[in-house]
C-alpha positions in Angstrom: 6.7 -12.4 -36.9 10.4 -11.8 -35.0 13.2 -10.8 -37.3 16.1 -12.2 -36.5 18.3 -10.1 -34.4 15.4 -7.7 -33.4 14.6 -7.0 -30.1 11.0 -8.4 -29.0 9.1 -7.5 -26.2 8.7 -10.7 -23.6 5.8 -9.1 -21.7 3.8 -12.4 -22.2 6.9 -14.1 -20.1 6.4 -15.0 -16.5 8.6 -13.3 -14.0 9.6 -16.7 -12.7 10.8 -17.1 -16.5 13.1 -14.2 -16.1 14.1 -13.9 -12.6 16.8 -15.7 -12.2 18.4 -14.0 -15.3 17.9 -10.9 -13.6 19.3 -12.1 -9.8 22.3 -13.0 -11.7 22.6 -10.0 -13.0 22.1 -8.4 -9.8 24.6 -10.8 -8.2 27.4 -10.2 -10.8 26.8 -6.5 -10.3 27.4 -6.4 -6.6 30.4 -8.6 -6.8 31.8 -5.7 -9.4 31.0 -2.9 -7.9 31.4 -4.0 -4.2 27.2 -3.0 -3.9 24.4 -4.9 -1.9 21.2 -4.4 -3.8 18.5 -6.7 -3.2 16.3 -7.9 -5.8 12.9 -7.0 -5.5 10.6 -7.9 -9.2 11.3 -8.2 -12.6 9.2 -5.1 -14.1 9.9 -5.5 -17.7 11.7 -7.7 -20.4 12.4 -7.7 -24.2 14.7 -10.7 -25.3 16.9 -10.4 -29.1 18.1 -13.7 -30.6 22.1 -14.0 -31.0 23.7 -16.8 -30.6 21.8 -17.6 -27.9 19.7 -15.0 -26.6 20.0 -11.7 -25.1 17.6 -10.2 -22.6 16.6 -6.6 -21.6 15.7 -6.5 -17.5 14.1 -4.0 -16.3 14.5 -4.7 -12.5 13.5 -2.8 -9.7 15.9 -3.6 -7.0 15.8 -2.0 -3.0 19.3 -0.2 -2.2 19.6 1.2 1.5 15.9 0.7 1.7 15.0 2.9 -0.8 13.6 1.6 -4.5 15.4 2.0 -7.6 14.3 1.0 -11.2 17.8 -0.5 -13.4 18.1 -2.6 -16.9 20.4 -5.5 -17.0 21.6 -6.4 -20.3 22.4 -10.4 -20.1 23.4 -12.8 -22.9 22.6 -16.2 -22.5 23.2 -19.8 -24.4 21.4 -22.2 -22.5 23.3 -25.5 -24.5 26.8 -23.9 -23.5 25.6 -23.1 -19.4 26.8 -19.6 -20.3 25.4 -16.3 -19.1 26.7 -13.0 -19.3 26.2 -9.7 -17.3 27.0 -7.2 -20.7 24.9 -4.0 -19.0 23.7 -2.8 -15.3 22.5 0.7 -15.3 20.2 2.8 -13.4 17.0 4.0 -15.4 
């Protein structure tokens, strides 16, 4: 049973699910920091209700043609059209 505000793993969720959650979080990243990585697959995910729901990416992304592994943290509320990039770090 989920406890609210725990986070859950979403392994059971299809990439297709979650990818476009993560390409936005790629996509707001290289606007920031002026970057060009290129999404390659969604590796991992664990998801924590808020008010709305916040999801843990773990995304492995190509950079320069070499592979690198990062979690996006993103908060979304589906009935407001809002997302938010909170997190982008390299693992």
């Amino acid at each position: 049973m989920a406890v609210a505000g725990g986070i859950i793993d979403q392994s059971n969720k299809t990439s297709a699910d979650i990818e476009p959650f993560a390409r936005f979080a790629i996509e707001e990243h290289n606007k920031k920091e002026n970057r060009a990585l290129e999404f390659v697959k969604v590796v991992s995910t664990k998801e924590q209700v808020v008010q709305g729901k916040m999801y843990y990416i773990t995304i492995e992304v190509n950079e320069g043609g070499e592979t690198k592994t990062y979690e996006a943290k993103v908060w979304v509320k589906p009935w407001e059209d809002f997302k938010q990039l909170h997190e982008f770090n390299l693992v």
